[in-house]
N, C-alpha and C positions, 0 to 999 in steps of 0.2 A: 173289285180289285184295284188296286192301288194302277195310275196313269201319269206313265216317266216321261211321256213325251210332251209334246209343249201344250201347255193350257190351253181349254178349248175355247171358242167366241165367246162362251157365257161365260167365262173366266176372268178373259180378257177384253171385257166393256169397260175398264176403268185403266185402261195399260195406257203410260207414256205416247207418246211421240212415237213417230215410227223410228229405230235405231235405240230405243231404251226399254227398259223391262218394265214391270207393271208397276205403278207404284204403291198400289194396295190402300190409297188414303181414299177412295172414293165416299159419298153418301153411305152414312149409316142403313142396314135392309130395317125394316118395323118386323122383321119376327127376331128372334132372340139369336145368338151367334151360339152354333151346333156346335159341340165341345166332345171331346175324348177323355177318356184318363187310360193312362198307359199300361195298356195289358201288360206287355214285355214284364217288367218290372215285376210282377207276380212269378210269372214262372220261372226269373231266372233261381229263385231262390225252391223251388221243389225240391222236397229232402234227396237226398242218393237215393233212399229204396227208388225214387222213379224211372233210375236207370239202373233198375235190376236187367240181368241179360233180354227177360220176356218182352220187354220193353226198350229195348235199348235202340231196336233200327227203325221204329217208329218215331222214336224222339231226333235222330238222327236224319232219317228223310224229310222230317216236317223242319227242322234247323236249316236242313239244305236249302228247303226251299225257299221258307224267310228269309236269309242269305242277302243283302244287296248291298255291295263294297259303297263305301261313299263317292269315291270317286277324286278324292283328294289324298297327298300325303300327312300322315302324321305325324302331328308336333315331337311325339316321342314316341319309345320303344314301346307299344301296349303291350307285346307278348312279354317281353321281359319284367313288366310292371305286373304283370299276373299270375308267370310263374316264379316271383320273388315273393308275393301277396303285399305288392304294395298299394297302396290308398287308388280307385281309379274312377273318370268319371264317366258317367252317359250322359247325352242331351235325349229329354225325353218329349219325341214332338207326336200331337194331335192334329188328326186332320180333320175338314167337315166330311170328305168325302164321303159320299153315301147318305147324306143327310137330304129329308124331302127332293128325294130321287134326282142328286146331284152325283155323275159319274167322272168329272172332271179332278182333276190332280189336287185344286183346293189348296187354301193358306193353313196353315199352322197355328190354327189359335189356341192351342195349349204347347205351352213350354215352359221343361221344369228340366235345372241341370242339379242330376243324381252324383252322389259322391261318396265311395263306400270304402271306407275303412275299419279292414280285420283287424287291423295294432289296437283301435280305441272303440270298438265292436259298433259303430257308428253309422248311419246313411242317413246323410243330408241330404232334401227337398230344397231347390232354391225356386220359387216360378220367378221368368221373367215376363212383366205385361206383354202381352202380345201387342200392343200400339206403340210401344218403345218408341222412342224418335234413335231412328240410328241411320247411319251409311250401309249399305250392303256390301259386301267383301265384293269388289272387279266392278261393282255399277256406283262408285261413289258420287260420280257427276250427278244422278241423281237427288242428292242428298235435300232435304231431309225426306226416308221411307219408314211404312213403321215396320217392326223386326218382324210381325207375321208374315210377312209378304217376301220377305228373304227367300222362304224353299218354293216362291212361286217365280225365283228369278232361275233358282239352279238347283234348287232339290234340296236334300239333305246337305249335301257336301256346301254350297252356297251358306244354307245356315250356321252350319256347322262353322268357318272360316269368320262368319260376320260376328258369332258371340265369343268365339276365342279372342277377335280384335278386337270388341267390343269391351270387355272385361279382362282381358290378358292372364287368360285360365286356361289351359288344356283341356281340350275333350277328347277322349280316348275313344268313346264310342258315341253311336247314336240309336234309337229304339224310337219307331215311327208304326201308328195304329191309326185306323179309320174308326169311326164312328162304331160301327156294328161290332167290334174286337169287345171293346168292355162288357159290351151286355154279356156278351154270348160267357164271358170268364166267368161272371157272378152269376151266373145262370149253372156253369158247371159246377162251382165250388158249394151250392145249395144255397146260393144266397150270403149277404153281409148285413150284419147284426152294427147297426149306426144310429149314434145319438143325433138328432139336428143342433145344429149351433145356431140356429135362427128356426123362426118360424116364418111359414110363407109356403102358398101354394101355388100348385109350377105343371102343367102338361095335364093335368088332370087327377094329381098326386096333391093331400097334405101331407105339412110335415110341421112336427109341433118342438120347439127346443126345447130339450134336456130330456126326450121321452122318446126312450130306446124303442128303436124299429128295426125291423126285419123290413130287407128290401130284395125284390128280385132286381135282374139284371135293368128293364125297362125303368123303375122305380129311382132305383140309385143312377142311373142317366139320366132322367130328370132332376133328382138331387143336386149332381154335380156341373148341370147345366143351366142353369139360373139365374140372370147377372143383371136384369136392367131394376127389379126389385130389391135388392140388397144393397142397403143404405152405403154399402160399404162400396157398391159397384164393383167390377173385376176384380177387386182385390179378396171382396167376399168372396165370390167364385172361384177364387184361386186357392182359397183356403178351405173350401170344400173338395176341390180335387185331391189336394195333400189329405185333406181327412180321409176320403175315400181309398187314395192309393195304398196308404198304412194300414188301414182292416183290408186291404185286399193281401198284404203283402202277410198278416198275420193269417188270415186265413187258410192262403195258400199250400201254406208250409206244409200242413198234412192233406191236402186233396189229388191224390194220387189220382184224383179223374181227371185230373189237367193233360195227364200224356196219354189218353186214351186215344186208339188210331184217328179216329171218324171226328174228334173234336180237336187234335193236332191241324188235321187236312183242312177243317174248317179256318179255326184262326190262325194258319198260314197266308189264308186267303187276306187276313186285314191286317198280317202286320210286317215290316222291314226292319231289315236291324245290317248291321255289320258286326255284330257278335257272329263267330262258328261256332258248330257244335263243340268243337273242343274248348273253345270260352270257356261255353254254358256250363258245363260240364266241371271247368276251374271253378267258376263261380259257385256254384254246387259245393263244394268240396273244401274249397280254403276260404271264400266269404259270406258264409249266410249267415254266421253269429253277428256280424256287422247290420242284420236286420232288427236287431234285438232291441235296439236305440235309434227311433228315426228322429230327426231333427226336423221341422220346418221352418223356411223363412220366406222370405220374399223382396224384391226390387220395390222400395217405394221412389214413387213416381208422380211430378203433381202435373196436373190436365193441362193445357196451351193450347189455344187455335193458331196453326201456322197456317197462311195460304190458305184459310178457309177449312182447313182439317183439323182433325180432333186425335192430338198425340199426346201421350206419357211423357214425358219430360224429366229423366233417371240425372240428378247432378250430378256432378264430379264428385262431391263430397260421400253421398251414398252409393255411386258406384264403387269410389275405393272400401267401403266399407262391406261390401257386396264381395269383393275381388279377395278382400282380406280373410272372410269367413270360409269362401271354397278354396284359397291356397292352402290356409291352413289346415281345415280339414282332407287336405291333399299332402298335409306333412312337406308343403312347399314352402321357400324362402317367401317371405313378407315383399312384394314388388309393387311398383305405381300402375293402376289399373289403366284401361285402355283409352287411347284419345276419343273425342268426343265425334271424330269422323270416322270410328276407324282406321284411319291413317294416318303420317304425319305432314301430310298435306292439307 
């Protein structure tokens, strides 16, 4: 289960000074960095049949439980931006938690801001690198930390406040899953039918590009977890999780075993959102043709040792270009992306 309280000592072997948060740049570990793809994301889109009456207060107790406010105010109106069905977004964060028997709260190394618009039936994929060099929202003295390490200063809401500055995008929501959440989805939905975009073998799995597989849920977490062999480094790995989100997100649509009691109870256990059920249930209803066109992209970013650390380095010029693609897929005015500290200090 997910742990809101403060990092444990094994968390925080690499934290600040005393009086600062952690700043997450420490020594690379020699095993590979544990990764999630974001269950949430699948089930927001389960047809209506799943909340036929028979099913309806199971879906509804297990939403409850998921449930965890961020703990900030919102840039804007999200209920009104959803019972209008206008364009809206989630930040979709992965945790290691759970990974080779780690129970501590853990950084954030998947992060992808969703962006779903019913007007131009459309959802955009953005990943941002998790080593980003950025300021954290409230710890900028810090600066420079890298952006996974944001929800290890203050949670989701902390994240959440650093990529808004960061970028100067609204995020409406946020959708947070630990390690065990994915398997267990693609496990329910009978598996996901995925081409490789590479070849390379990863956990004790091959995978051969262009030669369609069938993967259970352990398989495809190895797939999508892979990043010190792919010539492409994190950036490949980041385009396998988008790969994999999207046949999760196709698949989903008819697996009405997603709101089954005993598998709700389960991955409530691994996942957070500040969606309500009455969201879910919008979402359901007035956005799921918006699933019908996923978009992918990504923040490029070129590598820099700072201070003996190893950062993403996102410029001005491709941040605005970053900032430009989700305003607009937000049916937002055209604006100057966010300063380089997040603030204007």
């Amino acid at each position: 289960m997910f742990m809101e309280d403060m990092p444990s000592r094994s968390e925080m072997h690499q934290e600040a000074p005393k009086g600062k948060g952690p700043k997450g740049n420490g020594p690379k570990k020699k095993h590979p960095v544990r990764n999630t793809i974001l269950i949430i994301i699948a089930v927001l889109f389960v047809g209506t049949a799943a909340f036929a009456a028979r099913t309806y207060f199971n879906a509804k107790n297990a939403a409850n439980t998921v449930y965890q406010s961020s703990g900030i105010k919102k840039s804007r109106n999200t209920s009104a931006a959803l019972n209008s069905k206008k364009p809206i977004s989630i930040l979709l964060l992965g945790t290691d938690t759970g990974a080779l028997g780690r129970n501590y709260k853990g950084r954030t190394d998947t992060l992808i801001l969703a962006t779903i618009n019913p007007k131009t039936k459309t959802t955009t994929l953005m990943s941002l690198p998790r080593d980003s060099e950025v300021a954290v929202s409230g710890f900028e003295q810090d600066f420079p930390t890298k952006l996974n390490a944001a929800y290890a200063y203050g949670s989701a809401g902390t994240t959440i406040k650093t990529v808004q500055k960061w970028l100067n995008v609204p995020i409406d929501y946020y959708a947070l899953i630990n390690m065990g959440g994915m398997k267990k989805v693609v496990n329910e939905i009978g598996g996901v039918d995925i081409t490789p975009i590479r070849s390379f073998t990863y956990a004790g799995y091959t995978f051969t590009k262009g030669q369609k597989t069938h993967m259970d849920g352990a398989k495809a977490l190895a797939y999508s977890r892979m990043r010190y062999d792919d010539p492409l480094g994190d950036y490949g790995r980041q385009q396998r999780q988008r790969q994999l989100i999207t046949t999760i997100i196709g698949e989903s649509t008819n697996a009405t075993n997603l709101i089954k009691q005993d598998f709700m109870k389960s991955i409530a256990k691994e996942t957070r959102t500040d969606l309500t059920f009455s969201d879910l249930t919008t979402l359901v209803s007035k956005y799921r043709d918006a699933t019908k066109n996923v978009v992918s992209d990504h923040a490029q970013g070129t590598g820099k040792m700072i201070s003996g650390q190893s950062f993403e380095v996102i410029s001005q010029t491709e941040k605005q270009r970053v900032t430009n693609v989700l305003r607009k897929s937000l049916d937002l005015k055209a604006a100057k992306t966010g300063e380089k500290y997040a603030n204007q200090n």
